[in-house]
N, CA, C and O atoms as a GROMACS GRO file, in nm:
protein
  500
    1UNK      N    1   0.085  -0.117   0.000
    1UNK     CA    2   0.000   0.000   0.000
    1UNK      C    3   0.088   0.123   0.000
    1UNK      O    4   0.176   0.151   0.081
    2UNK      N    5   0.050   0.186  -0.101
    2UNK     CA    6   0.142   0.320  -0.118
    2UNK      C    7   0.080   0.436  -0.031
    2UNK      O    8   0.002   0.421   0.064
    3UNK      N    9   0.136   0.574  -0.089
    3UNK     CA   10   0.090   0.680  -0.044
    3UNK      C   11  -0.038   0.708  -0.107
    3UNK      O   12  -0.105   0.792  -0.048
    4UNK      N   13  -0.095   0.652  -0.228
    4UNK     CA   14  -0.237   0.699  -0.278
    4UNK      C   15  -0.303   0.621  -0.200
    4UNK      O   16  -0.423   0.647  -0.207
    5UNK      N   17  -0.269   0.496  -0.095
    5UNK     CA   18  -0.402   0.509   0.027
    5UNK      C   19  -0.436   0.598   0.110
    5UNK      O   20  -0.546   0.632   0.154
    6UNK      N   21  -0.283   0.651   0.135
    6UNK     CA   22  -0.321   0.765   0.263
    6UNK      C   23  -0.405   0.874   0.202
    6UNK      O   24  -0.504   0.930   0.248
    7UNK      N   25  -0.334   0.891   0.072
    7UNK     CA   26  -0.376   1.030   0.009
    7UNK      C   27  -0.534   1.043  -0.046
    7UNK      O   28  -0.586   1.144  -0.092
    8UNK      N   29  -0.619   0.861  -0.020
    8UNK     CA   30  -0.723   0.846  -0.060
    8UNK      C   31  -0.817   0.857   0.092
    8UNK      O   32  -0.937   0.882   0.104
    9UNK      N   33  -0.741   0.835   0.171
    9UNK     CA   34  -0.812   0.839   0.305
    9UNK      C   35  -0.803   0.961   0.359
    9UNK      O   36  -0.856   0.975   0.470
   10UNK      N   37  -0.746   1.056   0.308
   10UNK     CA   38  -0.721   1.166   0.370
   10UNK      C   39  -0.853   1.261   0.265
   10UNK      O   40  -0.909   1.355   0.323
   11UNK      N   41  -0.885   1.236   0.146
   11UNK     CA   42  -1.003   1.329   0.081
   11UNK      C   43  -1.070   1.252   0.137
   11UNK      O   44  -1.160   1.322   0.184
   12UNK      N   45  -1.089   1.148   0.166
   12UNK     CA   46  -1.230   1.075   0.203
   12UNK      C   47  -1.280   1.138   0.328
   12UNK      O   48  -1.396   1.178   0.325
   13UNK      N   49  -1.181   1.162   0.483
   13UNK     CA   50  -1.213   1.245   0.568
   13UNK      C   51  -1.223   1.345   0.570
   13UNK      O   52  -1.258   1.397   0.676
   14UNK      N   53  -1.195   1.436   0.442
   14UNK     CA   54  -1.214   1.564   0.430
   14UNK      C   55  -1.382   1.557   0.350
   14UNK      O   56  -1.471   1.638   0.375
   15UNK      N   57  -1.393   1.460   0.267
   15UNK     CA   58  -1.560   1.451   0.197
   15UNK      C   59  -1.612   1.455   0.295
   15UNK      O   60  -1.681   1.555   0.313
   16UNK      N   61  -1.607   1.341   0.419
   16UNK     CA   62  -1.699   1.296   0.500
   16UNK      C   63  -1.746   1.435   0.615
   16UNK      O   64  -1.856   1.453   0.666
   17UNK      N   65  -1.610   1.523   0.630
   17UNK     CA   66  -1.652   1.637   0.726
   17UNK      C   67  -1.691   1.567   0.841
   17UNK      O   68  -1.808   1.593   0.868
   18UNK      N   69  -1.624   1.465   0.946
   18UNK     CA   70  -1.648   1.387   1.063
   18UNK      C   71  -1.677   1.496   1.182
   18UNK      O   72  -1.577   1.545   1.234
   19UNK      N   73  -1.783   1.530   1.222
   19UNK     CA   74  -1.769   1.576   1.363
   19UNK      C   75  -1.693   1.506   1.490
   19UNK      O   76  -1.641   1.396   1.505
   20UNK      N   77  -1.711   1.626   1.576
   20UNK     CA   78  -1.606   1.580   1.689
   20UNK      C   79  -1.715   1.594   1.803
   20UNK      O   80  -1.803   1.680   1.798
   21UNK      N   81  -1.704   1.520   1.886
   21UNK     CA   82  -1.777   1.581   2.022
   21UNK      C   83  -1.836   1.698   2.076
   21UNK      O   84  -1.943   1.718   2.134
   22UNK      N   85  -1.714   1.788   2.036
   22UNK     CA   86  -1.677   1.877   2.094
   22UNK      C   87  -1.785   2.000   2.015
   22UNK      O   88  -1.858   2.082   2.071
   23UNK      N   89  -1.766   1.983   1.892
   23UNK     CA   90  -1.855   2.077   1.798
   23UNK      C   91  -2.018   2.032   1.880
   23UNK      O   92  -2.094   2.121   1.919
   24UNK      N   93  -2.043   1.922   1.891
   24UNK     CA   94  -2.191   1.905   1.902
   24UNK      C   95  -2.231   1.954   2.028
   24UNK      O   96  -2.335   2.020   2.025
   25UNK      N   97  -2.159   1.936   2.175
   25UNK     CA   98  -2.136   1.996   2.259
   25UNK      C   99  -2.113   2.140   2.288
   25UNK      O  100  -2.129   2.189   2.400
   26UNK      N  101  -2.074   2.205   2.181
   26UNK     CA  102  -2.073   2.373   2.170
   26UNK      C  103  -2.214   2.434   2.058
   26UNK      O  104  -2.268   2.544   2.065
   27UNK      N  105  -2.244   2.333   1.968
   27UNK     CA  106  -2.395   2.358   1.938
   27UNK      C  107  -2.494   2.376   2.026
   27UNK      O  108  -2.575   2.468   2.014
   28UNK      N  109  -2.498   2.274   2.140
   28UNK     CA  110  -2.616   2.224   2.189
   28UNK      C  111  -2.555   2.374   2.305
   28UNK      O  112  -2.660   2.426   2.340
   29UNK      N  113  -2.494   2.414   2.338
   29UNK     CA  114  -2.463   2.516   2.474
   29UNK      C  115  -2.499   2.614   2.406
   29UNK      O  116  -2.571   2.682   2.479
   30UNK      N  117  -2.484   2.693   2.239
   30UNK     CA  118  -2.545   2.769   2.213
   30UNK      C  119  -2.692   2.833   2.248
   30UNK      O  120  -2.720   2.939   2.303
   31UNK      N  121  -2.793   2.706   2.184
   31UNK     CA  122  -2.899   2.677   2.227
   31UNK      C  123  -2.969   2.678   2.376
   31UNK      O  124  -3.080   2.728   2.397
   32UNK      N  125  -2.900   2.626   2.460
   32UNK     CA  126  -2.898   2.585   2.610
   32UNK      C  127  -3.066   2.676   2.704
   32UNK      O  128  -3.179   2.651   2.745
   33UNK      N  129  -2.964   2.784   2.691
   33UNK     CA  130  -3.074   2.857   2.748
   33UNK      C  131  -3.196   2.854   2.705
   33UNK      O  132  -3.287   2.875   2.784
   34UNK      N  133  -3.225   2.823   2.544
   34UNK     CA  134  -3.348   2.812   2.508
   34UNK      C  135  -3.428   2.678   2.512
   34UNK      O  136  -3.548   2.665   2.486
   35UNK      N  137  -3.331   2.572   2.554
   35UNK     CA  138  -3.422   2.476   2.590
   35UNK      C  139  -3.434   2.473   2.709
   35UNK      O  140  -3.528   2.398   2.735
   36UNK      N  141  -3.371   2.532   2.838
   36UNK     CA  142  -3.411   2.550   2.937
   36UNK      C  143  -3.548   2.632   2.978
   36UNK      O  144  -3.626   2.591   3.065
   37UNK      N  145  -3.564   2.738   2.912
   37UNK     CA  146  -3.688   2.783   2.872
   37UNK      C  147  -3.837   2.750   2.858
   37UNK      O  148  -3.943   2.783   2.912
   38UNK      N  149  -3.790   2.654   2.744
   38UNK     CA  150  -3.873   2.583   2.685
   38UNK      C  151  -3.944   2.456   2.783
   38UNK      O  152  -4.060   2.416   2.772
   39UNK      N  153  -3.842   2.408   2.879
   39UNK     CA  154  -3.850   2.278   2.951
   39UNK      C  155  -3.927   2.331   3.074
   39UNK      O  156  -4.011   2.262   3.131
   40UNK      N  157  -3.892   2.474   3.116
   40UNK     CA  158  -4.001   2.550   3.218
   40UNK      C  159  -4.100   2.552   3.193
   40UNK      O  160  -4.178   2.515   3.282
   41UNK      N  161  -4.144   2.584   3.096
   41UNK     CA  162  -4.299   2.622   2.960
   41UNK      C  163  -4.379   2.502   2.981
   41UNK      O  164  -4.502   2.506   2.971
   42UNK      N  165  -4.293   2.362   3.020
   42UNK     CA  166  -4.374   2.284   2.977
   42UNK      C  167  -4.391   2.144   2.886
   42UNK      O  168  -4.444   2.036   2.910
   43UNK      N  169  -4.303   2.211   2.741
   43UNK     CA  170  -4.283   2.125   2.695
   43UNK      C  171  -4.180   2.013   2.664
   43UNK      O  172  -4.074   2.037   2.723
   44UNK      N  173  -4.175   1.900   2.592
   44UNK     CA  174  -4.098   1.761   2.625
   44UNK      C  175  -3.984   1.825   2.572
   44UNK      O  176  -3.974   1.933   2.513
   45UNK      N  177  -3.885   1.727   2.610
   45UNK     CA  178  -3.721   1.730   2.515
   45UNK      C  179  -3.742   1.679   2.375
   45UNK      O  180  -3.687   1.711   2.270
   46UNK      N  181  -3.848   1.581   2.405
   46UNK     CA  182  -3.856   1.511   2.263
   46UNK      C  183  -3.921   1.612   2.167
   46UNK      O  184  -3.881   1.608   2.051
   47UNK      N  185  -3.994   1.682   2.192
   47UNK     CA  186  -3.994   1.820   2.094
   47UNK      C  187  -3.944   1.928   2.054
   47UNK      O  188  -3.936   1.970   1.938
   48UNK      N  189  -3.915   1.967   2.135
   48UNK     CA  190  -3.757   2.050   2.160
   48UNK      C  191  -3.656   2.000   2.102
   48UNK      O  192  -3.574   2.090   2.078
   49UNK      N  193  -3.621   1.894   2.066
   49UNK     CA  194  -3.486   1.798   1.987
   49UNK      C  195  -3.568   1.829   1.858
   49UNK      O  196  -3.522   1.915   1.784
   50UNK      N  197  -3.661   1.782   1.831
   50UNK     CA  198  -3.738   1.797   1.699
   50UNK      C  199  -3.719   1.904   1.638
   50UNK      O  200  -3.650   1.918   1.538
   51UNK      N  201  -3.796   2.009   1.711
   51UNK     CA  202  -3.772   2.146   1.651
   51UNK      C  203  -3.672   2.179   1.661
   51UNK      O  204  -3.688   2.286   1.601
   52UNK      N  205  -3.524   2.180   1.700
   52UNK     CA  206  -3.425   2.214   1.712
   52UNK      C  207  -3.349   2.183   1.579
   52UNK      O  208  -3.276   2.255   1.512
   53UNK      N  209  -3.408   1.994   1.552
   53UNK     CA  210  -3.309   1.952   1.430
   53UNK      C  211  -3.389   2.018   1.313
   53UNK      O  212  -3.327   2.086   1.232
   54UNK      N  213  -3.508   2.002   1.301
   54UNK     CA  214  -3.572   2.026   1.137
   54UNK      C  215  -3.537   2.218   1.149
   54UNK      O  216  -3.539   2.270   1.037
   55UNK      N  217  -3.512   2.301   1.246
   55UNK     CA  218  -3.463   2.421   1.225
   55UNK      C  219  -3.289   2.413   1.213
   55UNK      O  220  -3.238   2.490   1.294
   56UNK      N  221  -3.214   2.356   1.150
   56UNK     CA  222  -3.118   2.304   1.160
   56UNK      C  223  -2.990   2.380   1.233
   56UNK      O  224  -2.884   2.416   1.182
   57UNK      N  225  -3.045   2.394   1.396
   57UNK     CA  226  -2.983   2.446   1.475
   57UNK      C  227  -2.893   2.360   1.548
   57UNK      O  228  -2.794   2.413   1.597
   58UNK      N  229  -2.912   2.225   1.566
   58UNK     CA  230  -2.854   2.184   1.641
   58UNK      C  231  -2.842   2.033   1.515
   58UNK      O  232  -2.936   2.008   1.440
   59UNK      N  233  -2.712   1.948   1.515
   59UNK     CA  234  -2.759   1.787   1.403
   59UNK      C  235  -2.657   1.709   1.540
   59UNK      O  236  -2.536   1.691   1.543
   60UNK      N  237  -2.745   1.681   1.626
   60UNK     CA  238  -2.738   1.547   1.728
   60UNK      C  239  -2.827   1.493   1.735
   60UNK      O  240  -2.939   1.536   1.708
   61UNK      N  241  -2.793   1.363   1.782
   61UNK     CA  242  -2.942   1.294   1.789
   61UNK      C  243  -2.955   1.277   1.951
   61UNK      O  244  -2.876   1.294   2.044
   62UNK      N  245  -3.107   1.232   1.939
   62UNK     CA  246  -3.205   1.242   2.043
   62UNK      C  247  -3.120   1.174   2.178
   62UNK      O  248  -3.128   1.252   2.274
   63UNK      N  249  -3.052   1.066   2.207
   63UNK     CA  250  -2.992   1.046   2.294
   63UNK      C  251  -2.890   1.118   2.386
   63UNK      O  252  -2.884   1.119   2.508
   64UNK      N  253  -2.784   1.199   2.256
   64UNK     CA  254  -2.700   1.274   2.305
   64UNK      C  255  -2.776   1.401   2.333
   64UNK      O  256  -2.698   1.468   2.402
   65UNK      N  257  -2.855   1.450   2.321
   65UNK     CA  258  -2.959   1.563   2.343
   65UNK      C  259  -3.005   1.558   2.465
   65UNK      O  260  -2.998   1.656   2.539
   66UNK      N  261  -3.053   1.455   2.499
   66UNK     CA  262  -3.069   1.400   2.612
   66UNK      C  263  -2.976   1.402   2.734
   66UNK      O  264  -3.001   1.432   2.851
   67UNK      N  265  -2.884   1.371   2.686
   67UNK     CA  266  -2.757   1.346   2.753
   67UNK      C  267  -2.715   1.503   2.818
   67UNK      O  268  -2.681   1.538   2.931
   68UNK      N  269  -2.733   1.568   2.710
   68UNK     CA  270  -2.665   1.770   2.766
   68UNK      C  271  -2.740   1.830   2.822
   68UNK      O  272  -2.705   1.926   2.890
   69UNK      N  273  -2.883   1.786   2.808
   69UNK     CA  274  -3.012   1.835   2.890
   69UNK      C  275  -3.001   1.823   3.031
   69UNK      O  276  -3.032   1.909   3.114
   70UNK      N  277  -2.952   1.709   3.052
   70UNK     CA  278  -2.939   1.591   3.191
   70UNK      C  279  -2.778   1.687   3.241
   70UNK      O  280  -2.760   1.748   3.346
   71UNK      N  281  -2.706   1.675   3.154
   71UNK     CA  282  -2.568   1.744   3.239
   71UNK      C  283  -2.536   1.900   3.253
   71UNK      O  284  -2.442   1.963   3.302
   72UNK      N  285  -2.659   1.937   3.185
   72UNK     CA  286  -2.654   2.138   3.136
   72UNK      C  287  -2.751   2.210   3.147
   72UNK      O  288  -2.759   2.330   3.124
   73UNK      N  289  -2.833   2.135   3.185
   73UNK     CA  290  -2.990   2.225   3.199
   73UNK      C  291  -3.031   2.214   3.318
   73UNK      O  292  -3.025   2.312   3.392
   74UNK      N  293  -3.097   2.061   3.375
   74UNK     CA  294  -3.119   2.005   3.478
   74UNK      C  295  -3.034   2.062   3.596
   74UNK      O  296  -2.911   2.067   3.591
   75UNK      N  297  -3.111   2.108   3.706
   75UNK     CA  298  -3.008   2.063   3.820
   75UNK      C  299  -2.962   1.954   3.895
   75UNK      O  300  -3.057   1.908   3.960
   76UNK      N  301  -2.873   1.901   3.912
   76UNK     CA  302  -2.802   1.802   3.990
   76UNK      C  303  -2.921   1.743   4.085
   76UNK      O  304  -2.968   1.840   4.144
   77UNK      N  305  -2.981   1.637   4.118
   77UNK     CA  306  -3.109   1.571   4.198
   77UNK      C  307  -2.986   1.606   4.347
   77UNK      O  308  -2.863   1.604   4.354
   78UNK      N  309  -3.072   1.629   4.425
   78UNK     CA  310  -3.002   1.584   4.583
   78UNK      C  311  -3.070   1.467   4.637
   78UNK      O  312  -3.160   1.406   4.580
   79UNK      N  313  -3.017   1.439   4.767
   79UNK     CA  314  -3.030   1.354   4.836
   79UNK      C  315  -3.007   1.190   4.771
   79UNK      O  316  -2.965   1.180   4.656
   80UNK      N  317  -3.033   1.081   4.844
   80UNK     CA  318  -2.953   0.991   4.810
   80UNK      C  319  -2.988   0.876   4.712
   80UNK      O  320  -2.937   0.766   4.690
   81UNK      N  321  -3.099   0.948   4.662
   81UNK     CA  322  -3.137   0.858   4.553
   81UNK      C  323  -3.064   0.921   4.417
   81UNK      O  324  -3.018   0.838   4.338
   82UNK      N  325  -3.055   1.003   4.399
   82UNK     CA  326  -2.946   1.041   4.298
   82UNK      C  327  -2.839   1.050   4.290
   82UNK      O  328  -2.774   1.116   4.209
   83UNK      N  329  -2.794   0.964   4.401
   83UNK     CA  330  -2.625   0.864   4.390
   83UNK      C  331  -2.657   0.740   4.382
   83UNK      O  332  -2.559   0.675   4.345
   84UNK      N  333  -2.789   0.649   4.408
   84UNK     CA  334  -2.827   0.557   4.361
   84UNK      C  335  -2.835   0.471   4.516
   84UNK      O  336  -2.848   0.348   4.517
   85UNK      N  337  -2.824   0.554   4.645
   85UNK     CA  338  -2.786   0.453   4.734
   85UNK      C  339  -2.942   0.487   4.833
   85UNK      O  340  -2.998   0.597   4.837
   86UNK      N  341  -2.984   0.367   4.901
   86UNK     CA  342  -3.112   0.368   4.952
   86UNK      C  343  -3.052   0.432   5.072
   86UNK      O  344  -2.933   0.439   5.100
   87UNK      N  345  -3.180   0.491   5.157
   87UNK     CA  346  -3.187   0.553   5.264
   87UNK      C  347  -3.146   0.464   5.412
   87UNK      O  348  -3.187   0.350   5.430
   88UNK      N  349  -3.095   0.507   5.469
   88UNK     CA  350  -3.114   0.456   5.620
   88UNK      C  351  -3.175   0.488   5.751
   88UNK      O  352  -3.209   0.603   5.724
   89UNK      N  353  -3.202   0.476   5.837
   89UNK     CA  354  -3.248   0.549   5.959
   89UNK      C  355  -3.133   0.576   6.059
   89UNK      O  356  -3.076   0.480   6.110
   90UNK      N  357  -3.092   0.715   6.093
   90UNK     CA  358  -3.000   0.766   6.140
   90UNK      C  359  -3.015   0.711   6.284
   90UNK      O  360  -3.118   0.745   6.342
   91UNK      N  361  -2.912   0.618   6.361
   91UNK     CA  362  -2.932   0.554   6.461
   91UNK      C  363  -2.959   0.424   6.495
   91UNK      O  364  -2.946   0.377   6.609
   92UNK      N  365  -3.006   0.351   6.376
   92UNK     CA  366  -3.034   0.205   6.408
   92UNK      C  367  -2.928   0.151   6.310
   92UNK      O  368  -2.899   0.196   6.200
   93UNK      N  369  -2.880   0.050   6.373
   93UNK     CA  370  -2.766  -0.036   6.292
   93UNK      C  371  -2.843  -0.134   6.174
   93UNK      O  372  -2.959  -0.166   6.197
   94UNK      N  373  -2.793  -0.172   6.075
   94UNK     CA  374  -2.819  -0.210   5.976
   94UNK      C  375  -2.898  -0.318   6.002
   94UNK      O  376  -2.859  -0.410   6.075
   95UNK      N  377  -3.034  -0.316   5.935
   95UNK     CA  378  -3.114  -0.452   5.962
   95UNK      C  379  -3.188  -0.436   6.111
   95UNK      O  380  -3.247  -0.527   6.168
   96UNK      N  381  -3.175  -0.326   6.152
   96UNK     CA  382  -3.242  -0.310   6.302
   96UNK      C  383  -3.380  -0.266   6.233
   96UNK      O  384  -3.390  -0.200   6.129
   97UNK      N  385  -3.514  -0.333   6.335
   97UNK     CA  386  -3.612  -0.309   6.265
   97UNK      C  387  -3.703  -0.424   6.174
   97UNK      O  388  -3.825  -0.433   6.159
   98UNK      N  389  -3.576  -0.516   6.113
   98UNK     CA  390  -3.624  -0.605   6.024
   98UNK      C  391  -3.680  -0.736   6.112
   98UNK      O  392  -3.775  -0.803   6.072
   99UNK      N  393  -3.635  -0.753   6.192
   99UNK     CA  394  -3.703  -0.836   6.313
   99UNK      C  395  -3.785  -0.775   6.429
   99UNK      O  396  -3.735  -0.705   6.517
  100UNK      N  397  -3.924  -0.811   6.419
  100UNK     CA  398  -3.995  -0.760   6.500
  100UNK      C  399  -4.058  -0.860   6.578
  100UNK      O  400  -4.031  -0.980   6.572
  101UNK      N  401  -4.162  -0.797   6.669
  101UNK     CA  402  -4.257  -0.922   6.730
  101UNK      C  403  -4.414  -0.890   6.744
  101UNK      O  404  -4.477  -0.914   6.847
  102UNK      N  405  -4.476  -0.824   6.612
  102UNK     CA  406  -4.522  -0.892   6.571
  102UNK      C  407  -4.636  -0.790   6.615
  102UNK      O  408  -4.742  -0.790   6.554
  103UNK      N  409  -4.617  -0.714   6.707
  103UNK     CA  410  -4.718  -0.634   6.794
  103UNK      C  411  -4.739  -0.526   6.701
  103UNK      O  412  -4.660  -0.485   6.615
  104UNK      N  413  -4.944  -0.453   6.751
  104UNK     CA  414  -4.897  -0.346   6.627
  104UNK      C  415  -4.896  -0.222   6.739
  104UNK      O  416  -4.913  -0.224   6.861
  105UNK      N  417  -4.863  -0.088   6.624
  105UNK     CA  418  -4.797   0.017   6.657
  105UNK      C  419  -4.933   0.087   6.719
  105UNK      O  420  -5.040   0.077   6.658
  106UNK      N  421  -4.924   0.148   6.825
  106UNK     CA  422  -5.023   0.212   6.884
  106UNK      C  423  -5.007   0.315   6.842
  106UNK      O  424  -5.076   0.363   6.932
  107UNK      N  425  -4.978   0.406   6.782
  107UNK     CA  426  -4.937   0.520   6.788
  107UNK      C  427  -4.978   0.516   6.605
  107UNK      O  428  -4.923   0.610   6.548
  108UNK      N  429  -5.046   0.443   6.527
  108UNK     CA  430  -5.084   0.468   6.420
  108UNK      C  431  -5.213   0.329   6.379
  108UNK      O  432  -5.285   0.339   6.279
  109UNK      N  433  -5.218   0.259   6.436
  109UNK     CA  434  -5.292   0.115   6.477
  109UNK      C  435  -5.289   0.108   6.360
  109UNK      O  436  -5.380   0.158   6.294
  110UNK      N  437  -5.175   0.038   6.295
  110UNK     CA  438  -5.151  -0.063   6.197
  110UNK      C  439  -5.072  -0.146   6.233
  110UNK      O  440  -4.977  -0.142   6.312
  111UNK      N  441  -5.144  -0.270   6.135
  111UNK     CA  442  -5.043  -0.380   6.178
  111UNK      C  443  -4.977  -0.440   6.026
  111UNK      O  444  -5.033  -0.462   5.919
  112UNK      N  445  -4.856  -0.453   6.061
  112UNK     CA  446  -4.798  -0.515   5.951
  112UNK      C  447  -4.697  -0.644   5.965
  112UNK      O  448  -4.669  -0.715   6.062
  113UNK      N  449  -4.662  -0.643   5.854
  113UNK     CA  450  -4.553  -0.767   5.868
  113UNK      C  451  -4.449  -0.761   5.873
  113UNK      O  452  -4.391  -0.723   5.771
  114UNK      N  453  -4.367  -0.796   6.001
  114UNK     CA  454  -4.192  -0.807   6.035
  114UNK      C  455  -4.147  -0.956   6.029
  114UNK      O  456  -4.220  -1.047   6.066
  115UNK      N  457  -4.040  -0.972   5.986
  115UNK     CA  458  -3.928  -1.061   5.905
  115UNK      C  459  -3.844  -1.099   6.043
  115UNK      O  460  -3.769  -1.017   6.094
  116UNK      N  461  -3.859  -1.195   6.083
  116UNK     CA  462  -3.763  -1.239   6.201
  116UNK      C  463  -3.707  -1.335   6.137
  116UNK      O  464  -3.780  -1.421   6.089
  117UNK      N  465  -3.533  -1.345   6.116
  117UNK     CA  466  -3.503  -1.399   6.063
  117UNK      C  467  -3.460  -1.592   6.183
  117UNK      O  468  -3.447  -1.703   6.133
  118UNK      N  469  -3.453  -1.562   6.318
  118UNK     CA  470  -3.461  -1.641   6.373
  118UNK      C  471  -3.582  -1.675   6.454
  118UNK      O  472  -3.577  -1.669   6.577
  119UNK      N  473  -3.688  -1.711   6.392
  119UNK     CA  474  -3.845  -1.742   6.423
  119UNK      C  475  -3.838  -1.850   6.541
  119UNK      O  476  -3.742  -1.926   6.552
  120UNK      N  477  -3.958  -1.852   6.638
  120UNK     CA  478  -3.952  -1.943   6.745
  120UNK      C  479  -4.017  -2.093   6.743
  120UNK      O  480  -4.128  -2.114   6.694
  121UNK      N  481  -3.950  -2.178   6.791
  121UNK     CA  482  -3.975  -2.292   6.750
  121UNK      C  483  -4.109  -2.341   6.752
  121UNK      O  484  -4.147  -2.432   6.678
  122UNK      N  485  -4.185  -2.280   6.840
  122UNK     CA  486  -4.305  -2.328   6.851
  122UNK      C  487  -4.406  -2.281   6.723
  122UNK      O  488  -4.522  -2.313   6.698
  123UNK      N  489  -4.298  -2.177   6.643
  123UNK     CA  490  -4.436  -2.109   6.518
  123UNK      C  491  -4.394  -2.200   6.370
  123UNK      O  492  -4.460  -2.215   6.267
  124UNK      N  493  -4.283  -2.243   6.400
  124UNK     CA  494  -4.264  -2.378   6.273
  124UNK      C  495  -4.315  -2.489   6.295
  124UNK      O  496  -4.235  -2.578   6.267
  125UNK      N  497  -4.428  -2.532   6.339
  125UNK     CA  498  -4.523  -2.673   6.304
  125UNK      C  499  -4.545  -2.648   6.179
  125UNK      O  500  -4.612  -2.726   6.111
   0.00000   0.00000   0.00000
């Protein structure tokens, strides 16, 4: 393979005009504020992507659109479901709670079901 491969791969990436990340990422921040706007107003992303592409303001697709909405528009979720980790009760050691006996709560008269993981011999017949 000579130099007329390189020299054929090199017009071919110049035909093709390859975007970079980076361009689609400085499109979509142009825009930004106006889909933030828009997302106050009411309406979906999925229309907002729509009208964005057929006005040919923005050429990403719907995922990565998605994606800058979520990291550039949105604010950051708090608390601990938006690190993905379940809650605990400040003070009881892990699994405290999950064994009960069985009694109900006066203080709301419901009764429910507690998980004793070492049950008494007399309730396994």
């Amino acid at each position: 393979m000579g130099s007329n491969y390189v020299d054929d791969l090199e017009a071919w990436v110049k035909a093709k005009a390859i975007k970079k990340p980076d361009a689609n990422l400085a499109a979509f921040l142009v825009v930004r504020d106006m889909v933030k706007a828009r997302l106050d107003e009411g309406y979906s992303a999925t229309i907002i992507h729509g009208f964005l592409r057929a006005g040919q303001h923005i050429d990403i697709c719907y995922d990565t659109f998605l994606k800058y909405v979520h990291r550039y528009v949105q604010p950051p979720r708090k608390g601990p479901k938006a690190r993905g980790k379940t809650t605990r009760t400040v003070g009881h050691a892990p699994g405290a709670g999950i064994a009960g006996t069985g009694k109900r709560d006066s203080s709301s008269g419901i009764v429910g079901f507690t998980f004793n993981p070492n049950p008494k011999r007399e309730d396994l017949i």
